[in-house]
N, C-alpha and C positions, 0 to 999 in steps of 0.2 A: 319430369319432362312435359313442356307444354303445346301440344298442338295449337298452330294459328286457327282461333275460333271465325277469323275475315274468311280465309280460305276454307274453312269447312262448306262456310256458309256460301260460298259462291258457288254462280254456274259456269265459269266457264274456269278455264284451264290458267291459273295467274303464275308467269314466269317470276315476275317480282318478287314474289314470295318464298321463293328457294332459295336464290341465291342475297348474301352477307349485305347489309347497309354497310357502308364505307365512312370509317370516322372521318375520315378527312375530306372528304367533299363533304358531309353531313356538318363538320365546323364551320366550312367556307359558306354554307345554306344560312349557319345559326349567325354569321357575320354580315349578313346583308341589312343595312338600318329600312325601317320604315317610310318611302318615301313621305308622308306625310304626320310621321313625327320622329324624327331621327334620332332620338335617344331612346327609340325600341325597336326591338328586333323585329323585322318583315318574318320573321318565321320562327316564334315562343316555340312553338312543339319542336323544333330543330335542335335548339337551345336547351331545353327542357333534355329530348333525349342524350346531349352531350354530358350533361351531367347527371345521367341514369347510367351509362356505360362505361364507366369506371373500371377498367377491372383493379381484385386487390392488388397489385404489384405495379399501381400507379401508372398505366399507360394505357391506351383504348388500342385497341385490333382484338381481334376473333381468335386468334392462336394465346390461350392460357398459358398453356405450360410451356410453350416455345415461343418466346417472342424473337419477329423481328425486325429487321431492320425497316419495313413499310410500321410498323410501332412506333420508331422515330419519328416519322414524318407525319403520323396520325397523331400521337402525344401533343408535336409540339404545334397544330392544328388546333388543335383541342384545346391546350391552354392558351392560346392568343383567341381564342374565340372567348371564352371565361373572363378571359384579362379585359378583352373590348365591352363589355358590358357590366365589368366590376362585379361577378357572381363568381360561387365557387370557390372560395381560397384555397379552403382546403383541400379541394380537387388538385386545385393550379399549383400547389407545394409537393403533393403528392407526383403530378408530373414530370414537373423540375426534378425531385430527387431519380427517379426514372431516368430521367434523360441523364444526371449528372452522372451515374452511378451504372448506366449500362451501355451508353453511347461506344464507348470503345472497346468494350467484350464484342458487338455487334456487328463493327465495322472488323474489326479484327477477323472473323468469319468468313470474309468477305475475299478475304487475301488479297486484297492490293485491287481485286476486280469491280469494279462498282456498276450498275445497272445505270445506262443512261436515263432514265427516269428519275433514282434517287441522287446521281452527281447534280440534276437540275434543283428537283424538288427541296432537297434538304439543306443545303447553306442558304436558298432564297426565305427559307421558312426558318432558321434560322435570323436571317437578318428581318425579317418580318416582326418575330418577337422582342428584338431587341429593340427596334423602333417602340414595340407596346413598356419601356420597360421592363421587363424580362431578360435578367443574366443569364443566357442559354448556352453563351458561348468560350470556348475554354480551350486552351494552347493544347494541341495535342497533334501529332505529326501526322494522323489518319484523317482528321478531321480537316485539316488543312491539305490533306491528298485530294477528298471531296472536292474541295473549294476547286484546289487547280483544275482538276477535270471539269470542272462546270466551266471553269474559263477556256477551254480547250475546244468544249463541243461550240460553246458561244462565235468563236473567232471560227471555228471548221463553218459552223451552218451560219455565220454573218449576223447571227441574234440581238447586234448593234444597234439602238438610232442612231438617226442623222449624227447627233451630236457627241456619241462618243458611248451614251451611257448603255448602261446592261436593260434588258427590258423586265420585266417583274415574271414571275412565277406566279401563277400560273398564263399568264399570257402569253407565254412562249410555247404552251403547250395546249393551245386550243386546235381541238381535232376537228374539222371539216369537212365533209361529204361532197360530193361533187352540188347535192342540193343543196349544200348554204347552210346545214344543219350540225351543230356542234356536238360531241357527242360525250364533253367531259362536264359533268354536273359540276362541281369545282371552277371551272376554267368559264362556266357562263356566269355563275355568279361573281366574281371577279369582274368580268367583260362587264355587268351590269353596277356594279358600285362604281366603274370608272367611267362610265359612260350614260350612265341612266337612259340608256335605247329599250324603250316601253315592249322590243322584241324580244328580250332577255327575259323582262319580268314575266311576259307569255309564258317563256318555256320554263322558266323557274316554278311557277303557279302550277303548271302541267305535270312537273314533274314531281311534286308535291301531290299532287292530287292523287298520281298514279301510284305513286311507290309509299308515301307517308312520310313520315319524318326521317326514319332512319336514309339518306339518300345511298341510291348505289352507286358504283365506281364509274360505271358507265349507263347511260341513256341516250339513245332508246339501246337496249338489252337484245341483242339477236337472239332472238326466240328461240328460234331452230335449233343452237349452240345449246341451250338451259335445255333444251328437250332430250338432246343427247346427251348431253353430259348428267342430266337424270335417268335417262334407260339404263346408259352405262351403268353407273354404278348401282344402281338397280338389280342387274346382271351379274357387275364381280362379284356381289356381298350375295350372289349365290338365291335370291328373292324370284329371279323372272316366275316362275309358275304361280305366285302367287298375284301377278299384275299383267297377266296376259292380256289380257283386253285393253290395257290403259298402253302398254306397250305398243300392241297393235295399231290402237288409234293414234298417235304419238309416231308413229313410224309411219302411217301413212301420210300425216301431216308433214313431216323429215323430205319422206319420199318427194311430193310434189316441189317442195322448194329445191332439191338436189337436180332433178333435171330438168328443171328449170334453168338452169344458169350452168349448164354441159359446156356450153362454151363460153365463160364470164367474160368481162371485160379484164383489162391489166389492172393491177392493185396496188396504191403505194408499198412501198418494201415495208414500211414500219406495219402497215395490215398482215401483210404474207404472214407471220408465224402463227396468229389467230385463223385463217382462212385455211390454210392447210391442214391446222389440226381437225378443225372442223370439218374441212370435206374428207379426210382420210378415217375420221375415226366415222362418220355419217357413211361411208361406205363402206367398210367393213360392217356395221349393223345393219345396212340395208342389204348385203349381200348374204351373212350368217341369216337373216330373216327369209328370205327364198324371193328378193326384189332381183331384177335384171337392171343393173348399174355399171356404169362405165364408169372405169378410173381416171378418166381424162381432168375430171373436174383439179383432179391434184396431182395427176400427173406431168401436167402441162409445163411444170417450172423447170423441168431438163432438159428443155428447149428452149430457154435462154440463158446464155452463156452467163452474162452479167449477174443474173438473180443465182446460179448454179453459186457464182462466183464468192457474193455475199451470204449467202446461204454457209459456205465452208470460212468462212472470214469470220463470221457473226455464228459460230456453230451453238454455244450457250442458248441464245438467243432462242434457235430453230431447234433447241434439245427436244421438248415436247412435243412439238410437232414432226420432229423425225420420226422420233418413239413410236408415234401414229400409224406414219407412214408404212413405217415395217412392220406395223402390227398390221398393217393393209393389204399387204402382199402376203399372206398368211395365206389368203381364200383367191391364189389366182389362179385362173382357168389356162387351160392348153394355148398356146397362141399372143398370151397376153405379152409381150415383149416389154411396152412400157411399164408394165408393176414388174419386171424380173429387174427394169434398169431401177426403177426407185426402190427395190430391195437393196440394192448394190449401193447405192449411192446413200439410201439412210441408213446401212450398215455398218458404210465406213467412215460416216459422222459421229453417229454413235460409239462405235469403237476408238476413236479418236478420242473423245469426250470422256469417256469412263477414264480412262488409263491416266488422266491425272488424279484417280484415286490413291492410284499406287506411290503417289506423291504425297500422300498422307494428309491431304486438304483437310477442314474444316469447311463445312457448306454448311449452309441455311437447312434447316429439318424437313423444308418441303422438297428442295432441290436433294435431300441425301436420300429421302423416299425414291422419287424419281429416279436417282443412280442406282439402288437396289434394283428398283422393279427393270431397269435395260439391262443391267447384269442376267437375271434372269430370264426376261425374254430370250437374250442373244444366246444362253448358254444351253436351254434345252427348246426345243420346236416345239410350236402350239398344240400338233397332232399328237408331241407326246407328251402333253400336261395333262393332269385328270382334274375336270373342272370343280370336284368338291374339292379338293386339294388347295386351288388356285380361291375357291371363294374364301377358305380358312386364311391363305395370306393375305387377300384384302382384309376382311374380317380384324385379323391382330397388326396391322400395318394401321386400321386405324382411321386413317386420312383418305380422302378422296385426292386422285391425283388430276385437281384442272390442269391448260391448258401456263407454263410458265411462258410469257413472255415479256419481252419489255416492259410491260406497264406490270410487272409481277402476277400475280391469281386473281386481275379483275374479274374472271370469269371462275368461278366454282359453288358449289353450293354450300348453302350458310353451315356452318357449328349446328343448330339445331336441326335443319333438314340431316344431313348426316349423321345424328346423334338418334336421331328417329329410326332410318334405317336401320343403321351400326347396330340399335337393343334386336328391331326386329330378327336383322340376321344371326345373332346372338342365338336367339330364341331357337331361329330354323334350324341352325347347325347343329346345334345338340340335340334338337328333335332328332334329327335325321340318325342320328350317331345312335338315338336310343332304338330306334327304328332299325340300324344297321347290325345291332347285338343281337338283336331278338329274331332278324331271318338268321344270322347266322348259327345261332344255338336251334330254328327250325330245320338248315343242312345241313348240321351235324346228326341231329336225331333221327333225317330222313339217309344221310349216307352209313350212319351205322347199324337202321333195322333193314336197308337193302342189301346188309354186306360187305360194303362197298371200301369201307374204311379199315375192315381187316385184312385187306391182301395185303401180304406183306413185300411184293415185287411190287406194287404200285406206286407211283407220284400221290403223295397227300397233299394236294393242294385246294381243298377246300376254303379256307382263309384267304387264298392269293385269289382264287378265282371271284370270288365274292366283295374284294377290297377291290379289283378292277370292274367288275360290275357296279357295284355300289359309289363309287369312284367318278365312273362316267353318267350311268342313267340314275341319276341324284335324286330324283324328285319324289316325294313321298308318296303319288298315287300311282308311282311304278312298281309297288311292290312285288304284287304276283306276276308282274315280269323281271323282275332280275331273279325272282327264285326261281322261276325256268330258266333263262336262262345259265344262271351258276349249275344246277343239276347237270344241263346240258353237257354244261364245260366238265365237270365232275365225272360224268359216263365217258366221253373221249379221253380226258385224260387215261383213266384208269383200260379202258377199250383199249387206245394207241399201246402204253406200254406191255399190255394182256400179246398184243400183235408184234411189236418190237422184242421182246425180251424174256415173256411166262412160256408161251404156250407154244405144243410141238404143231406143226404144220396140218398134221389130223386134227388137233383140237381147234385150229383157228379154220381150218375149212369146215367141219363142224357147224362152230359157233355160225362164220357167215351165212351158211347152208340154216340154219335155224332162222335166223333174220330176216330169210328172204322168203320161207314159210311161213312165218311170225308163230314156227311152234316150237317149245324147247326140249321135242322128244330126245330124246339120244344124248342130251348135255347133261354133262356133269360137273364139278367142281368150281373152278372159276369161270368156263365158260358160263355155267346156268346162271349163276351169280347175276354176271353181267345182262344176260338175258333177261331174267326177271326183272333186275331194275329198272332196264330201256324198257318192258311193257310195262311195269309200272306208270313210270314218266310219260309216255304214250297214252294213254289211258287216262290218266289224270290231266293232261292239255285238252286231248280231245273232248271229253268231258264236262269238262270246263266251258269250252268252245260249243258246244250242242247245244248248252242248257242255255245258254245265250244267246245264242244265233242259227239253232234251228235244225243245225245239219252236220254233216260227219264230217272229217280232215282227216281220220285216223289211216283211211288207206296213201292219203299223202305221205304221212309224218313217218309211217312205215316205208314209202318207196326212198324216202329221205336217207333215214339210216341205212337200212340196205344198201342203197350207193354208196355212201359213208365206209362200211364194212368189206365191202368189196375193192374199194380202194385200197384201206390195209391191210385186206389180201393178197391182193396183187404187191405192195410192195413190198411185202413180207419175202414171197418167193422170190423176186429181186436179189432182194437183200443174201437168202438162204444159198440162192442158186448161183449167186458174184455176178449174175449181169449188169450190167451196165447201161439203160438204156439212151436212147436221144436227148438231147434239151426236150423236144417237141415234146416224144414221149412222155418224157419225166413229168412233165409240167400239166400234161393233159387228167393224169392222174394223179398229180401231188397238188394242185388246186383242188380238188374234191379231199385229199386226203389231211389235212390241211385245218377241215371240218366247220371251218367257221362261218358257214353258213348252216349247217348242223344244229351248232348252237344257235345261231340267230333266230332265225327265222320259225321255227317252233313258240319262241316265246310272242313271236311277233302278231300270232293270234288271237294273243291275249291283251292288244292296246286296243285302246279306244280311238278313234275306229280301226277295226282291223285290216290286214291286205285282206283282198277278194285271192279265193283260191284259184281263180283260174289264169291269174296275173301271178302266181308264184310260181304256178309247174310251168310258164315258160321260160324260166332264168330270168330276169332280167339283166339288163346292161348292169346296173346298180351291184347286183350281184354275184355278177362275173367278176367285176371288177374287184371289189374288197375281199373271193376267195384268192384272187393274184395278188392284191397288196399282201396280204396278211403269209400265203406262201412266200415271198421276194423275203419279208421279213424275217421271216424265220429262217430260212436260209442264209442269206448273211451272217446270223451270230450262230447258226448250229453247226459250222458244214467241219469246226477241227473234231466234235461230239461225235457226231456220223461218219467222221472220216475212221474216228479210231474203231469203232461200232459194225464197221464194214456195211454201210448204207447208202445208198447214190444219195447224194445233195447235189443244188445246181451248181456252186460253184464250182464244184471239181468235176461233175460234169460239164462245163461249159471247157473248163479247163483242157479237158481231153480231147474234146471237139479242137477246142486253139493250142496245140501245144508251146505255142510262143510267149503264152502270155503267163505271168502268175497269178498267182493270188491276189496280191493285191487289186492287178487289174481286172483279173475276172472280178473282184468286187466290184473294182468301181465302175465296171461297165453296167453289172445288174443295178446297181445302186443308181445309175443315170436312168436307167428303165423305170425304176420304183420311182422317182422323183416324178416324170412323167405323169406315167399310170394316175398320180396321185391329182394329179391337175384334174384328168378326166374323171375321176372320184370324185371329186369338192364338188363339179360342176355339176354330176349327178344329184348328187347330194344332197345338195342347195339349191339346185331351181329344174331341175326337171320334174316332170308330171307324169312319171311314170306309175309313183307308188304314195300314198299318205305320208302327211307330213312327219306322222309319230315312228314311221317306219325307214323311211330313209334316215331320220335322225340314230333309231338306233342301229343302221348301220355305222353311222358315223363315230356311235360311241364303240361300238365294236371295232373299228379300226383303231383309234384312239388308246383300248386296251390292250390290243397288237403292239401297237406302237410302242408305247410308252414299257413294255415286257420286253421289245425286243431295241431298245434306241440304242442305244451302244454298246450294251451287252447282251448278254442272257438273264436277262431277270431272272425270269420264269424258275430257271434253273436252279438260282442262287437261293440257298438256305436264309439269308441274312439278309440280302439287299435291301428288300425291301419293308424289314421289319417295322425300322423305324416311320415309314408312310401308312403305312396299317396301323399301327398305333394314335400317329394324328387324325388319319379318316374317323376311327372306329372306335378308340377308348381314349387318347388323351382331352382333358377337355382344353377347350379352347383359352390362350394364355394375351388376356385383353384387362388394361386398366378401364377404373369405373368410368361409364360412359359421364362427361359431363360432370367429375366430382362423386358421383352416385351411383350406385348400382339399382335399378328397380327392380324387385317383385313381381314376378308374372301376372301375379290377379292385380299388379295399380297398373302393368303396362297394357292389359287386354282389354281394362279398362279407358286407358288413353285413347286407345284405339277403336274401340267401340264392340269391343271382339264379345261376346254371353254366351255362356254354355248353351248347350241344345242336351235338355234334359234329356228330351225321351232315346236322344243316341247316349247319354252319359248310360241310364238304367242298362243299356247293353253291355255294358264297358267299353267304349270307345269312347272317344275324346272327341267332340267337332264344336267347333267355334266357328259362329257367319256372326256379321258385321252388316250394323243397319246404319253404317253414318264410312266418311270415307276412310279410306284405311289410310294413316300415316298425315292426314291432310293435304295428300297432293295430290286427288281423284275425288270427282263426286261418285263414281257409281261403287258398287259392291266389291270389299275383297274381305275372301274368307281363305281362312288357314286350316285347312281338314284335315286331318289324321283320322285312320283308320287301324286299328289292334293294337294301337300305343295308349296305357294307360299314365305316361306320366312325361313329365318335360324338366330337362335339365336346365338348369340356372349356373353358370359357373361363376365362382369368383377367387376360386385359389388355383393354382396349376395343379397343384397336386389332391384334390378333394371336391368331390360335385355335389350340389344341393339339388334332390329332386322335388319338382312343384305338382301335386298328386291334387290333380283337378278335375277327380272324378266324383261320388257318392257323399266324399266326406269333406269338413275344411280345410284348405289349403296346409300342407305338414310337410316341416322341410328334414331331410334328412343327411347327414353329411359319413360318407364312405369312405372306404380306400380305394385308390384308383387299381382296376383289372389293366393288367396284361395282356398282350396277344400273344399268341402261340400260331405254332403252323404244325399243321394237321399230315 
């Protein structure tokens, strides 16, 4: 894998360099003669690289293993450029056979629907070759489908002159700015071999100079668009922690041009599918970042009827950009009316659009990506994906998903910028996964010398609590907080059921009555149990937190549980006594009981930088709010469990309150309430200034594992659900072909990147790699990849067997095992 050594060496930030040179404008470059000697090419290096980019199966585009049908139109680009200069044969035969030999596998894909870009582009390029001598063309019923639609669009948009005849391709498709400026590399050189306007030659020389030989699809390249569509996948492939700063800068760059342009001008239609993707997916990353952005910029188009119109007419067209759209409404705040209607409206494009799956189509491999990943979107809610989860589907998906429109993926980043990424996140994920065995073999050791895993009336979910944790707060320098937090969830679980289902009403007043002392005189059994281990864990946060910063929390941490305990106190005797109490009631003490702030916010002590304690002991709004989501949620899938259990839950309390309504409704009224709530959550979340940014975040992943436990079932509950996701988080390795042909070796890839051991952390056993050149080539400043208590990194390359790369003391040694299993505890 070769990092651009241009872009190492540069200082500023070059968009051009990410994304794909385009064979087929990069032909029409290599076809332009020298005005001053016309039997050589105005641009050798153009020429040159056309007959460098061959791939073996005889036809130029960026997709190896999947060609398509923009491979047509770029092949036979390619060999009319060859053919114009008498270079090549064997290039130009290798073509031909391409073209003779795949043309109607291609178009057959197609199913009768053809992109109006390629009904123009491919019979004109066609008939181009044929002019060069080149037999390219050949009686086939699809290929002559092409042709009529190209006559179709001609006579629809009048693409006639004066005199009858058709106009040439690419002339028909020169794009124009309001300033005068053309924006198809392609379409100016053409413009300029017919015309010799010394303005063409300008921007031809310009564009040359800026990009090199290989030409891209489009020029000038909307910057902003390459910026985002690299944080993106930056992001899915699971990376951000390790480009925060490049992100940050790059987002602020995003930011300034987005509201900028709050209220754009109107935009040709044929623009609109590129401009909405782009402002819908630019504010969802400016709004997940903690920007204060208005949706207006994309929401605007449901306020005219016409564009609404064409938009559902032309829904293919707007696929990617709906995609966007509704990934945008993910993060809307209380109020927001307009992203609740472009929920609505990109949902039921969307759903429209998929359903001809079920018609057993054959699509192009970018367009079939695309249809997966809206399946997926539409079928589970963002809130309850777990983002290591979702980085493993990009990850084995492979492909980055740009922005599909009419002119097909001119916008996405090249084969090698992705190939770059793709090893890096590779690397991460099995990092993380080695990292994810090793606390969990640390909570198992710590739950079975506390006791904790021998009671034999308790929930063991050790495993599940730690696959939601590890799940959500992903990153590798959160370690010593998800292991407080899992303990956390580990003590309540085992607490709740001790209060639910072990213990007689003396032992749980007891136990509480200990808690609130913090001494475990008078306990016995399971209550001390429990006790001991909560002052363990107490003890060991605060500690922690001292040696750090100075000062005690331990009388917090203790007024914490205490409440905690006292809660399932109180609903024990409830429960004991068949009272029944109010919604009010119930809710003022099953939001604390509930606990998950319990869990949180303990471990929360432990981020870099941590909350200030005197901003915790007032509740925050923040934290009011996710002990209600997180109760709402539990309620909806517990209340048949509780019901048989003899337990008030809300819904059957609310139920009794309304005797008119049932079940169902009592659900779906709370379920209108949680939807809600959830509005006011995000907005906390994400841009108030209440609390650090590392801290509100882990509320977020803490609802997130609510969620995703409680979304249509009872996870939590189930023996089995969720086995199969614990297995992919945590021990399956990841199931990805070689990147590029190749698989590379951790020490050629740390080498690409510039990554060198740090001795004097190796002699500790720890592993930490920094980086004195840019990481990946697409940053000048620093990025290091730190691990901390992991001595080794997985390299996968079989599903079922992992190579570990031991880049500590000794030389690299790979070792190949049997894959572990999960279990549940």
């Amino acid at each position: 894998m070769k990092v651009k050594q241009d872009l190492l060496a540069s200082s500023e930030f070059d968009v051009y360099s990410l994304v794909p040179p385009s064979p087929y404008d990069t032909a029409w470059f290599s076809m332009v003669p020298n005005p001053q000697q016309s039997d050589q090419p105005l641009f050798q290096g153009c020429l040159d690289w056309v007959l460098q980019h061959q791939n073996r199966g005889g036809f130029w585009g960026e997709n190896i293993a999947h060609p398509t049908i923009q491979c047509l139109t770029s092949t036979l680009a390619c060999i009319v450029a060859l053919t114009t200069w008498n270079v090549g044969h064997d290039a130009i035969q290798k073509g031909l056979a391409f073209i003779h030999g795949n043309t109607e596998k291609l178009l057959e894909e197609q199913n009768g629907s053809f992109p109006e870009w390629f009904a123009i582009v491919f019979p004109a390029m066609i008939e181009l070759a044929e002019t060069k001598g080149l037999h390219v063309y050949f009686s086939n019923g699809l290929v002559e489908q092409v042709f009529l639609e190209r006559q179709e669009i001609l006579q629809t948009r009048r693409w006639v002159s004066g005199c009858g005849k058709q106009q040439n391709y690419p002339a028909l498709m020169l794009k124009y700015h309001e300033d005068g400026l053309i924006q198809s590399p392609s379409a100016i050189a053409h413009a300029f071999m017919k015309t010799g306007n010394k303005e063409f030659l300008v921007k031809l020389n310009s564009i040359v100079q800026t990009c090199g030989y290989g030409v891209p699809a489009v020029y000038p390249l909307d910057e902003d668009l390459v910026k985002i569509l690299l944080i993106n996948q930056i992001e899915t492939l699971g990376l951000a922690e390790h480009f925060m700063e490049e992100i940050t800068s790059l987002l602020g760059q995003v930011y300034r041009s987005y509201i900028s342009c709050e209220e754009p001008k109107s935009m040709a239609k044929n623009a609109m599918p590129i401009q909405l993707y782009k402002h819908s997916l630019a504010f969802r990353l400016l709004r997940l970042h903690g920007y204060r952005v208005s949706p207006r910029n994309f929401c605007r188009f449901l306020e005219d009827e016409d564009i609404v119109a064409y938009i559902e007419e032309h829904r293919e067209l707007f696929l990617s950009a709906m995609y966007n759209v509704y990934r945008a409404t993910d993060v809307t705040f209380t109020g927001e009316n307009q992203l609740e209607d472009a929920r609505a409206f990109s949902r039921r494009i969307l759903e429209k659009e998929t359903m001809k799956d079920c018609m057993n189509l054959v699509r192009p491999i970018s367009m079939t990506n695309l249809q997966g990943q809206i399946k997926h979107e539409l079928s589970i809610p963002w809130l309850a994906r777990l983002d290591h989860l979702e980085h493993r589907r990009c990850i084995e998906r492979e492909e980055s998903l740009g922005p599909w429109t009419a002119n097909a993926l001119s916008y996405r980043l090249s084969s090698q910028s992705n190939a770059t990424l793709l090893q890096l996140a590779i690397e991460n994920y099995t990092l993380r996964q080695s990292i994810f065995r090793n606390e969990l073999k640390e909570l198992e050791r710590w739950s079975k010398e506390m006791g904790l895993a021998a009671m034999g009336f308790a929930r063991q979910k050790t495993t599940y609590c730690h696959f939601a944790v590890a799940s959500t707060a992903s990153n590798s320098s959160l370690s010593d907080v998800r292991l407080a937090v899992v303990k956390s969830a580990i003590l309540v679980t085992v607490a709740d059921d001790f209060f639910d289902r072990e213990g007689s009403m003396d032992e749980l007043e007891a136990l509480a009555n200990a808690v609130n002392r913090w001494e475990p005189k008078g306990l016995t059994g399971h209550g001390k149990t429990i006790f001991n281990a909560l002052k363990d864990f107490v003890d060991d946060i605060s500690g922690k937190f001292f040696n750090k910063n100075g000062y005690d929390i331990k009388a917090y941490l203790q007024d914490l549980w205490c409440q905690t305990f006292a809660s399932w106190l109180k609903e024990a005797e409830w429960s004991r006594n068949g009272h029944a109490p109010s919604t009010v009631e119930y809710l003022q003490v099953a939001a604390t009981s509930i606990a998950s702030h319990t869990i949180l916010l303990p471990a929360a002590f432990l981020l870099n930088p941590p909350p200030e304690i005197d901003i915790l002991k007032k509740r925050q709004p923040l934290t009011n709010s996710l002990m209600l989501l997180t109760r709402l949620l539990n309620e909806i899938r517990s209340y048949q469990k509780e019901q048989e259990e003899g337990k008030p839950n809300l819904v059957l309390l609310y139920m009794k309150e309304n005797p008119n309504l049932g079940v169902e409704e009592s659900i779906a009224i709370i379920q209108k309430t949680l939807d809600e709530k959830k509005k006011e959550f995000l907005e906390l979340a994400l841009i108030s200034d209440e609390m650090p940014e590392a801290c509100k975040q882990l509320h977020l992943h803490c609802l997130k594992a609510f969620q995703m436990f409680f979304n249509s079932t009872n996870a939590f509950d189930s023996p089995t659900e969720l086995l199969a996701h614990i297995n992919k988080a945590i021990f399956d390795p990841l199931r990805v072909e070689d990147v590029q042909g190749s698989f590379m070796p951790l020490n050629s890839f740390q080498s690409t990147l510039g990554l060198k051991k740090d001795k004097s952390l190796a002699s500790h056993g720890k592993s930490h790699y920094s980086s004195s050149k840019p990481c990946n080539g697409f940053f000048k400043s620093t990025c290091a990849i730190k691990v901390q208590g992991n001595s080794r990194k997985d390299l996968v390359t079989k599903p079922y067997s992992r190579i570990l790369s031991l880049e500590m003391r000794n030389p690299t040694i790979y070792t190949i095992f049997s894959k572990p299993k999960a279990y549940i505890h």
